[in-house]
KESEGU-526563 format. One line per 10 residues: number of its first residue (from 1); for each residue z, x, y of N, C-alpha, C. Coordinates in Angstrom, 3 decimals. Layout:
BEGIN
NUM	Z:X:Y:Z:X:Y:Z:X:Y | ... .
***
This chain:
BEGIN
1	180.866:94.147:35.387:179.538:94.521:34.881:179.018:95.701:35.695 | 178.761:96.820:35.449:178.339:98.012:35.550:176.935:97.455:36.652 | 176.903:98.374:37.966:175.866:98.179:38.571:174.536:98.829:37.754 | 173.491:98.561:38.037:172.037:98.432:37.751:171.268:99.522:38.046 | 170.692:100.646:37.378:170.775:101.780:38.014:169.461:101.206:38.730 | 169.405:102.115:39.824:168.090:102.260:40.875:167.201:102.848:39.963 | 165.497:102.476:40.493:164.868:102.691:40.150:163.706:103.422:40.656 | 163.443:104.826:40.169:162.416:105.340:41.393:160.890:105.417:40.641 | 159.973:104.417:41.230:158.614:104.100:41.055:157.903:104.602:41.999 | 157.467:105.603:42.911:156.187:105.468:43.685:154.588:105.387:43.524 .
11	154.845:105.675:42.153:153.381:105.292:40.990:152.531:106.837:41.808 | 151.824:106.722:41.029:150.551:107.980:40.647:149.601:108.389:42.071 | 149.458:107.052:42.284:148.837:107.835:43.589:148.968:108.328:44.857 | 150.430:107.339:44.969:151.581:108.069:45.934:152.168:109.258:45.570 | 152.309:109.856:44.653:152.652:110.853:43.885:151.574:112.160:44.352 | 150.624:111.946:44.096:149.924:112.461:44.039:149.179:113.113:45.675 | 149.289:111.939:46.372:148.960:111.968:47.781:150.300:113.031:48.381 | 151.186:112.442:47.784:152.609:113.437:48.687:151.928:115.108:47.722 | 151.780:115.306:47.062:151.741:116.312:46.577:150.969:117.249:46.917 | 149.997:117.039:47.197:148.798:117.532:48.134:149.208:118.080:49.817 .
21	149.275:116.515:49.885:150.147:116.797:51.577:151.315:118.257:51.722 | 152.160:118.043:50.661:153.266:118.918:50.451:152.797:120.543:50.535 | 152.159:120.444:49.601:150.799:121.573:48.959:150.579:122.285:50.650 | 149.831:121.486:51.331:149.418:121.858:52.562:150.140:122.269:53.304 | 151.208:121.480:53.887:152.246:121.704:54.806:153.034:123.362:54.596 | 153.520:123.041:53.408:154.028:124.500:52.962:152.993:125.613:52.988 | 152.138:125.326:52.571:151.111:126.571:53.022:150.724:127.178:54.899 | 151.093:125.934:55.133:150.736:125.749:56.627:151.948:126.853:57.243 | 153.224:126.582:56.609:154.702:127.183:57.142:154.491:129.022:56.851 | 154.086:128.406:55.770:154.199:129.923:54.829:153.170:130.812:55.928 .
31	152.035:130.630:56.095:151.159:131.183:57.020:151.242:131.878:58.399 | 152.199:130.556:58.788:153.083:131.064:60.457:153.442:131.856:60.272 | 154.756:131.937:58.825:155.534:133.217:59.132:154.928:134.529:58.708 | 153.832:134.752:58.056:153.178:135.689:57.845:152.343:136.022:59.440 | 151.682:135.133:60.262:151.530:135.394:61.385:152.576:135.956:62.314 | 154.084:135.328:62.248:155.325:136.047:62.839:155.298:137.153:62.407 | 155.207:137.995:61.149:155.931:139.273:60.934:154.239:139.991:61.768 | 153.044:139.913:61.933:152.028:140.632:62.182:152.136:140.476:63.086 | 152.827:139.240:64.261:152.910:139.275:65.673:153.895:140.482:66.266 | 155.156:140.277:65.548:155.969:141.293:65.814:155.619:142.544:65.514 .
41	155.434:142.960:64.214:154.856:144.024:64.113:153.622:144.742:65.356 | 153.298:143.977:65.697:152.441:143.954:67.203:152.749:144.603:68.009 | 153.288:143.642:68.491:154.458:143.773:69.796:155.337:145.378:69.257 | 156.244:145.112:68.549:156.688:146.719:68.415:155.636:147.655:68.440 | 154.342:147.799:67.772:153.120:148.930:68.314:153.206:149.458:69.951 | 153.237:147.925:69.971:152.897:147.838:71.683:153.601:148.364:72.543 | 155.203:147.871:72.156:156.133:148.726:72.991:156.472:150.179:73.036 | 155.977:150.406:71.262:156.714:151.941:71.304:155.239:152.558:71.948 | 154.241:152.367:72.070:152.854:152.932:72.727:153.575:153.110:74.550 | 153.880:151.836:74.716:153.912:151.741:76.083:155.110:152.881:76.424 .
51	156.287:153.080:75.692:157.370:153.684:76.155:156.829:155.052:75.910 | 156.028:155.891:75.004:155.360:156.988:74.453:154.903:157.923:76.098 | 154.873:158.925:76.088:154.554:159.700:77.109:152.686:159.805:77.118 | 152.337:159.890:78.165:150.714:159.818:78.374:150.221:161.211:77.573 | 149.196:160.462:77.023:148.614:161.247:76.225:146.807:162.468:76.848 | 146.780:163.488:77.348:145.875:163.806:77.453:144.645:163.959:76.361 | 143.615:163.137:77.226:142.052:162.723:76.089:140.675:163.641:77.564 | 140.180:164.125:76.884:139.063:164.759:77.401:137.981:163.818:76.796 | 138.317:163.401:76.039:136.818:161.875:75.713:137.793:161.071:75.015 | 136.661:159.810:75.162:137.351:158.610:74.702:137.585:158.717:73.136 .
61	138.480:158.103:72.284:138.686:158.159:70.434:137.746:157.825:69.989 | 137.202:158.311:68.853:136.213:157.662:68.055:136.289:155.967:67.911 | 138.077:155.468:67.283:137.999:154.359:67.185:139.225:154.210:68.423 | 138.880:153.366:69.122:140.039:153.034:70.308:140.944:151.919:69.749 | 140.704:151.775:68.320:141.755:150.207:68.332:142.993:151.331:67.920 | 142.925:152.623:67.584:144.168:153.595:67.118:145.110:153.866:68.046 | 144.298:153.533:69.865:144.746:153.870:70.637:144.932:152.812:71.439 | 144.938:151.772:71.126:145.455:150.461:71.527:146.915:150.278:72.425 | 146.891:150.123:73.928:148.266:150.165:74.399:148.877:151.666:74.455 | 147.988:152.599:74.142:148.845:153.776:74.735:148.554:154.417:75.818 .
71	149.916:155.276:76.357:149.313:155.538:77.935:148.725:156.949:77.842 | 147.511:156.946:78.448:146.493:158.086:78.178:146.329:158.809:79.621 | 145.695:159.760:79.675:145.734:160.267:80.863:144.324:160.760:80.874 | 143.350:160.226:81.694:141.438:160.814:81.978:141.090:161.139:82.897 | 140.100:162.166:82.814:139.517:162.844:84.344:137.937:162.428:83.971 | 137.770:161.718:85.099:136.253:161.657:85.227:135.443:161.314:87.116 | 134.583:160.518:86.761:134.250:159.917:88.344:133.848:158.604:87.949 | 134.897:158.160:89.046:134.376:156.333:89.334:132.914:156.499:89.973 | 132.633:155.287:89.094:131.153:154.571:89.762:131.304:153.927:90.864 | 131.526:154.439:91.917:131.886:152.814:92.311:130.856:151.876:93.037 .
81	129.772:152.309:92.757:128.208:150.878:92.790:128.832:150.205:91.825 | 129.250:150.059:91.150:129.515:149.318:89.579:130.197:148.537:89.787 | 131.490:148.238:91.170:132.842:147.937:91.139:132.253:146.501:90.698 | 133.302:145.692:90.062:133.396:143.840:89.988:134.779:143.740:89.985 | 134.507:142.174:90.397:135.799:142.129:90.092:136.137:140.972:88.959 | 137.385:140.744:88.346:137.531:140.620:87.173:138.853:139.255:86.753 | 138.565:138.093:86.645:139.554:137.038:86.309:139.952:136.624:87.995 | 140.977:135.907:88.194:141.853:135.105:89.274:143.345:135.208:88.821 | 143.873:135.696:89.768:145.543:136.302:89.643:145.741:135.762:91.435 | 147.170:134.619:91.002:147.996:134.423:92.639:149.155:135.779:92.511 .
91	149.043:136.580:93.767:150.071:137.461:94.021:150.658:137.569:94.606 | 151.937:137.089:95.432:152.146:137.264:96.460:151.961:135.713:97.219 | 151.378:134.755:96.894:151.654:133.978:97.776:149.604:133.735:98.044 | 148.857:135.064:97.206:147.299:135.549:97.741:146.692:135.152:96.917 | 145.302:134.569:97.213:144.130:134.413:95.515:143.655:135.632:95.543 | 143.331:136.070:94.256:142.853:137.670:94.495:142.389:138.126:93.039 | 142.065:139.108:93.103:141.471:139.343:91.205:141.693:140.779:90.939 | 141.497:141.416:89.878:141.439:142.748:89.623:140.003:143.845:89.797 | 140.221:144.792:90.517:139.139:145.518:90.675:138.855:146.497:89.735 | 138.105:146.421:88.754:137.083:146.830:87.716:135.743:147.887:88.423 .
101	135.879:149.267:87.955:135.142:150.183:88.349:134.536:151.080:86.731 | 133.187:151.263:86.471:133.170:152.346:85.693:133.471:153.748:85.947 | 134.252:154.239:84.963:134.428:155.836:85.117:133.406:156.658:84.228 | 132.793:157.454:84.654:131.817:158.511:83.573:132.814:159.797:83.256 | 132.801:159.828:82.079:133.572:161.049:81.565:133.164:162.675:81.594 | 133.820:163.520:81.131:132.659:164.987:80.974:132.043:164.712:80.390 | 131.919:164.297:78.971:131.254:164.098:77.767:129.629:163.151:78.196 | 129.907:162.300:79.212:128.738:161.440:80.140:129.286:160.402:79.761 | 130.219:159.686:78.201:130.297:158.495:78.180:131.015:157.933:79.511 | 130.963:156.468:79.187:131.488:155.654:80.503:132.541:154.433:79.943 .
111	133.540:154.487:80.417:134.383:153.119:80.594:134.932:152.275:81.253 | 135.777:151.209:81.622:135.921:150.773:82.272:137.407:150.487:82.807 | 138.033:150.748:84.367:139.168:151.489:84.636:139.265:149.666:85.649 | 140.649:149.505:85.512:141.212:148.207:86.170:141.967:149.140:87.295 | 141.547:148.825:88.674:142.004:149.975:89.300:142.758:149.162:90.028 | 143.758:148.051:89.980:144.658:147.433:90.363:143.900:145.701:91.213 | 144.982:145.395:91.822:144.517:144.098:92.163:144.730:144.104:93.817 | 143.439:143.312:94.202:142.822:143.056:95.226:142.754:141.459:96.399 | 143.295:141.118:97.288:142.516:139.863:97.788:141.814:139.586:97.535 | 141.436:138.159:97.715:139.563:137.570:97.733:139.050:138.394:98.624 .
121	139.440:138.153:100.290:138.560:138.921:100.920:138.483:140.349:101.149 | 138.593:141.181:100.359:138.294:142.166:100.019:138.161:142.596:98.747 | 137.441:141.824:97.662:136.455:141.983:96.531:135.440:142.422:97.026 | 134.794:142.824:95.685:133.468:143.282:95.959:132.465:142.230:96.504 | 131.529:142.371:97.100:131.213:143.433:97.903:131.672:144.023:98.819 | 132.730:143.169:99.420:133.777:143.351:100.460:134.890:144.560:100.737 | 134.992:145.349:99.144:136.202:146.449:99.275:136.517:147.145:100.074 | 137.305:147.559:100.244:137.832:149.138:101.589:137.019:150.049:101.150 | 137.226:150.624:102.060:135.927:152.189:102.123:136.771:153.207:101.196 | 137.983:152.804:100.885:138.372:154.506:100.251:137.917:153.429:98.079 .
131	137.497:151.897:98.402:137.459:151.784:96.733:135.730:151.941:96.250 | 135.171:151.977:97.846:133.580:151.554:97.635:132.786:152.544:97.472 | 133.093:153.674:97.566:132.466:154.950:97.105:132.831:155.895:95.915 | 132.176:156.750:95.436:131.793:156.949:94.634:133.265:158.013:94.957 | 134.076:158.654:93.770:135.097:159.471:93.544:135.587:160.311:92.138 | 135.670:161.636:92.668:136.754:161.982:91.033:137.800:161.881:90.967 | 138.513:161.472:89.969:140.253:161.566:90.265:140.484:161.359:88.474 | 141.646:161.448:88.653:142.431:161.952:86.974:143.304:160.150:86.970 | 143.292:159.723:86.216:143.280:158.263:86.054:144.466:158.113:85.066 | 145.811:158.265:85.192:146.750:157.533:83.994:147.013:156.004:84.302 .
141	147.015:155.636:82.716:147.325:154.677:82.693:147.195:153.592:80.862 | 147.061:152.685:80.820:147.374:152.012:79.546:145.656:151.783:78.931 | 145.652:152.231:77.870:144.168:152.200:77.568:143.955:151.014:75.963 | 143.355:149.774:76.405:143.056:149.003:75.639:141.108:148.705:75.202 | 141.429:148.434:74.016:140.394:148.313:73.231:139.988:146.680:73.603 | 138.362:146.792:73.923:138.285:145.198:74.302:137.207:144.726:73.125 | 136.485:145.577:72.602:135.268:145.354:71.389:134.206:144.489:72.245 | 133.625:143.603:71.213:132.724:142.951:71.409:133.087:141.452:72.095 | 133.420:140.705:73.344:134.181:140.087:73.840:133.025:138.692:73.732 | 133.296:137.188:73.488:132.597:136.060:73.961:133.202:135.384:74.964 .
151	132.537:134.728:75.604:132.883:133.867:76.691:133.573:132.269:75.800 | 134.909:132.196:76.145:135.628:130.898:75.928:135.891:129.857:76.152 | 136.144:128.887:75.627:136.066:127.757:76.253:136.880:127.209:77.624 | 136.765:126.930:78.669:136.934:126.521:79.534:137.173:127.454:80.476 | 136.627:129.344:79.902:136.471:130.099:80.789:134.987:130.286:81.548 | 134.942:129.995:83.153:134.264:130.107:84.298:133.071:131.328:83.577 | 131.559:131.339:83.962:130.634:131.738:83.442:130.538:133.134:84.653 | 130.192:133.908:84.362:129.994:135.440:84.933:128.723:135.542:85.808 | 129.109:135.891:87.336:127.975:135.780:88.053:127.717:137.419:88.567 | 127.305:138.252:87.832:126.990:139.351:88.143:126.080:140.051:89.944 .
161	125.227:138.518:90.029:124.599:138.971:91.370:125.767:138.697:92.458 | 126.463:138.190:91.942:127.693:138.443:92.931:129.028:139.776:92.648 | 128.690:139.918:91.199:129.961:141.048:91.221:130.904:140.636:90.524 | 130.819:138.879:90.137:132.638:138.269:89.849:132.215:138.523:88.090 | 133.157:138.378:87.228:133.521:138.444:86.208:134.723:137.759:85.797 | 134.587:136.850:84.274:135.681:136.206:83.879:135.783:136.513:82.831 | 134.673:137.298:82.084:135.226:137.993:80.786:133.933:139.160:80.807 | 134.429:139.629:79.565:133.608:140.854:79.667:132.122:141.277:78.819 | 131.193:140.843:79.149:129.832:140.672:79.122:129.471:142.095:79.137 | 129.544:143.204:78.172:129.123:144.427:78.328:127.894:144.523:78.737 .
171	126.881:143.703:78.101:125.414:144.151:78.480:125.462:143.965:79.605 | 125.640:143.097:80.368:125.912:142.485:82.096:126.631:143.818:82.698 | 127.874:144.074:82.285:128.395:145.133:83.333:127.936:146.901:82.848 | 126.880:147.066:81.654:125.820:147.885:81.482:125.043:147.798:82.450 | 124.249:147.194:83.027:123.981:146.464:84.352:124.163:147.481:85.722 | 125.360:147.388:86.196:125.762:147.473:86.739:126.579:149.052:86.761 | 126.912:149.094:85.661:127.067:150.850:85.556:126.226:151.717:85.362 | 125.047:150.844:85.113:123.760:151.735:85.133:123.927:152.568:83.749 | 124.435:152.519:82.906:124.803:153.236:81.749:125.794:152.882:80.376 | 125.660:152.739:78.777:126.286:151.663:78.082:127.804:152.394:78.178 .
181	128.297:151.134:78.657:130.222:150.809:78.809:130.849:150.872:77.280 | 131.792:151.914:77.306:132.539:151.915:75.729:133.316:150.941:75.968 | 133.387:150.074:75.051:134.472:148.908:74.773:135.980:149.056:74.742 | 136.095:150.173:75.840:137.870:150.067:76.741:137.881:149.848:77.860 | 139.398:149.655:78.014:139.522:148.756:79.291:140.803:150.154:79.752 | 140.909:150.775:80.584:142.043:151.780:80.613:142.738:150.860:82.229 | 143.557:150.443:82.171:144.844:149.992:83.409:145.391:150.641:83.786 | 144.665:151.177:84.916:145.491:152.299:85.780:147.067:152.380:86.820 | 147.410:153.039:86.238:148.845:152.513:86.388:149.210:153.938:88.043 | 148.777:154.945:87.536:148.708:156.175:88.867:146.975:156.659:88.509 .
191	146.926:157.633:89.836:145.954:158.345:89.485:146.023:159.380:90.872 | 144.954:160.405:91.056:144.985:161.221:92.026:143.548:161.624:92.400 | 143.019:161.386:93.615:144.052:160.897:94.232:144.472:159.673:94.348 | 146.103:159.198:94.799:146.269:157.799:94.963:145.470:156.764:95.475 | 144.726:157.253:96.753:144.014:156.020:97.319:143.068:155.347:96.351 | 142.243:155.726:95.742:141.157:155.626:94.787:141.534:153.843:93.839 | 142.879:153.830:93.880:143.413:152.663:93.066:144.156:151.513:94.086 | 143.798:150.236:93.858:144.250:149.530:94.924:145.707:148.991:94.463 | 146.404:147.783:94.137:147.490:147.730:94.082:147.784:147.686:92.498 | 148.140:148.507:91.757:148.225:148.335:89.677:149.189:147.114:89.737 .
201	148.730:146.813:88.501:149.619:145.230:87.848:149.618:146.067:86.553 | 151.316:145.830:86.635:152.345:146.125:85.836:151.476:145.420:83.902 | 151.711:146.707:82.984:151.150:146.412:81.380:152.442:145.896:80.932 | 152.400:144.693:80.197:153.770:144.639:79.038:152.932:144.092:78.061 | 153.817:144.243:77.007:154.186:143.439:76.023:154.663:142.169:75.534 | 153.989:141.111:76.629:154.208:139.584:76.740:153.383:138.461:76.098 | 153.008:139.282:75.166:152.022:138.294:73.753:152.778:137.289:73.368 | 151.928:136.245:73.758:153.047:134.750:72.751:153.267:134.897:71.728 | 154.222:134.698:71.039:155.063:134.470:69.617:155.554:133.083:69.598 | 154.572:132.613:69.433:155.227:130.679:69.033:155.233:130.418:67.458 .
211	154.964:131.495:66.161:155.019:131.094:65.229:156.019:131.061:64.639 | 157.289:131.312:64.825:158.137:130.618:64.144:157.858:128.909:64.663 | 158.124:129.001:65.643:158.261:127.026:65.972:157.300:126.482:65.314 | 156.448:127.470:65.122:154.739:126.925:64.200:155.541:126.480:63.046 | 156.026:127.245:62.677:156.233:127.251:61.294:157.400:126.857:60.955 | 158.473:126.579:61.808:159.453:125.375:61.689:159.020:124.186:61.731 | 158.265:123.871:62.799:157.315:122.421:62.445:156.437:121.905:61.484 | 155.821:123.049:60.584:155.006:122.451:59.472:155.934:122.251:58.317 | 157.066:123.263:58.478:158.368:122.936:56.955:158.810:121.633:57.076 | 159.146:121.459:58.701:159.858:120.045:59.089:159.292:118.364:58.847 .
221	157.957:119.143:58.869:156.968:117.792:58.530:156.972:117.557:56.780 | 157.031:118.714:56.233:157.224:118.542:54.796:157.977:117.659:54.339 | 159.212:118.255:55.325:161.105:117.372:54.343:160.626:116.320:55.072 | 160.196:115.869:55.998:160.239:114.523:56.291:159.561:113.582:55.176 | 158.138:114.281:55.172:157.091:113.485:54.104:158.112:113.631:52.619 | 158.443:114.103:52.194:159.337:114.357:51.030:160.396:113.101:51.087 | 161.139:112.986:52.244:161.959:111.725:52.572:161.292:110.661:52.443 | 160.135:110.363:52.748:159.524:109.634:52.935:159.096:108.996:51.860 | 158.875:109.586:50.757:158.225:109.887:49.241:159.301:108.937:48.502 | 160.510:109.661:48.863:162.071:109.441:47.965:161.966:107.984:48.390 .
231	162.053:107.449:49.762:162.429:106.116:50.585:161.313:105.508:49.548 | 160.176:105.593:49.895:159.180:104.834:49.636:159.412:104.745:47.586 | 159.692:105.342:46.563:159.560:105.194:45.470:160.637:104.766:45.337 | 161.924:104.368:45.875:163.312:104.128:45.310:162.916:102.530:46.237 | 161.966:102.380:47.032:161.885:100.811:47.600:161.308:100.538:46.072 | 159.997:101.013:46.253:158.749:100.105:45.505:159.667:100.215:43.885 | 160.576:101.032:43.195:161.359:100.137:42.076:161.498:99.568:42.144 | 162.570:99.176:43.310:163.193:97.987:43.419:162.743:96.914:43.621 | 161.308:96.910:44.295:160.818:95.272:44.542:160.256:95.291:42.912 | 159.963:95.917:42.129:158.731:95.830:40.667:160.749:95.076:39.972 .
241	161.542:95.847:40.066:163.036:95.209:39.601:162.958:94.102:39.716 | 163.073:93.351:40.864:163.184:92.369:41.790:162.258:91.281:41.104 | 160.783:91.701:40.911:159.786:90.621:40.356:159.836:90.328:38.804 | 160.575:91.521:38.408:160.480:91.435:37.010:162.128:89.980:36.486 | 162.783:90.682:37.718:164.390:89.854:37.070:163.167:87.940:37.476 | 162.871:87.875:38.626:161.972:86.491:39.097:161.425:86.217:38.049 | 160.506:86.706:37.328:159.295:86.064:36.350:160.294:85.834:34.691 | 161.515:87.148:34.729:162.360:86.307:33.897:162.944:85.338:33.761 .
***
């Protein structure tokens, strides 16, 4: 006698529930990898900017996101009443942070130059005498666009009467430059003269790219729920089989 074919029942609202779910998940995958190709695409901006020869600017770009990651080359004068300092970096074995100075341009605008990294005890107010005064010098280095920045979650709050900084509060370090800060950040990589810059930290191109795994994990959750779907409607036949052969 010919076996009994299986029977796949998961009824309508299991049906329906996987379908949705499904709906989601795949959208969820699909999304990552559209985030992967704009991450990469990124990152390549980034690198071919960074490998690009310095670019001479007599004022800052109209829009700086064009000039995002490229190495620029500026002559102006550090503020250096203005200096702060900027985040917590271990270097060396040292707690220490980055020293943040405004530069005023010819033009008068002003921005803001990462003039390498520093000990605790010699932050501001504390700096060496060749970072604490006022200087001109020609500034290369990697020039990023910071815009309009908020303070994040579980990032440390900005104490200006001290100088420290954990993100970038333009009106606050307006403040302090005595004049409004264009929303770049230029990372001085050389400048002249040398002393003017304390120790530069190296620019890359080390942006996380976790969306593929993003997006291997939301496909992966799919086929599972899909398995899950198959298991679950090829059971529930079989028990409705099962009650029906009983009540016969």
């Amino acid at each position: 006698m010919p076996a009994e074919r299986r029977r796949f029942r998961p009824g309508i609202a299991a049906s329906l529930a996987t379908a949705f779910a499904l709906a989601v998940l795949i959208a969820l995958g699909l999304w990552q990898l559209q985030r992967l190709a704009w991450k990469e695409d990124l990152i390549a901006r980034i690198e071919a900017g960074l490998a690009a020869p310095a670019v001479e600017l007599e004022k800052l770009p109209a829009d700086g996101r064009a000039f995002a990651y490229r190495r620029v080359r500026l002559a102006g004068e550090l503020l250096a009443a203005g200096n702060f300092a900027y985040g917590a970096l271990n270097l060396g074995g040292r707690l220490g942070a980055s020293l943040i100075t405004p530069m005023r341009l010819a033009d008068g605008s002003v921005l803001l130059v990462e003039r390498g990294w520093l000990p605790e005890k010699e932050l501001p107010p504390d700096e060496p005498a060749a970072l604490a005064r006022p200087a001109r010098a020609v500034v290369e280095g990697v020039l990023v666009y910071i815009g309009e920045e908020r303070q994040r979650l579980f990032v440390p709050d900005n104490d200006p009467a001290d100088r420290r900084f954990y993100w970038f509060d333009r009106r606050a370090i307006t403040g302090l430059a005595g004049a409004p800060v264009a929303p770049f950040l230029l990372h001085a990589e050389t400048a002249e003269p040398p002393e003017v810059l304390a120790t530069p930290l190296p620019v890359r191109a080390d942006l996380p790219n976790r969306h593929l795994g993003y997006a291997v994990t939301w496909f992966g959750l799919a086929a599972s729920l899909l398995v899950i779907y198959v298991v679950f409607g090829f059971r529930r036949g079989a028990e409705r089989r099962d009650r029906s052969a009983s009540e016969g």
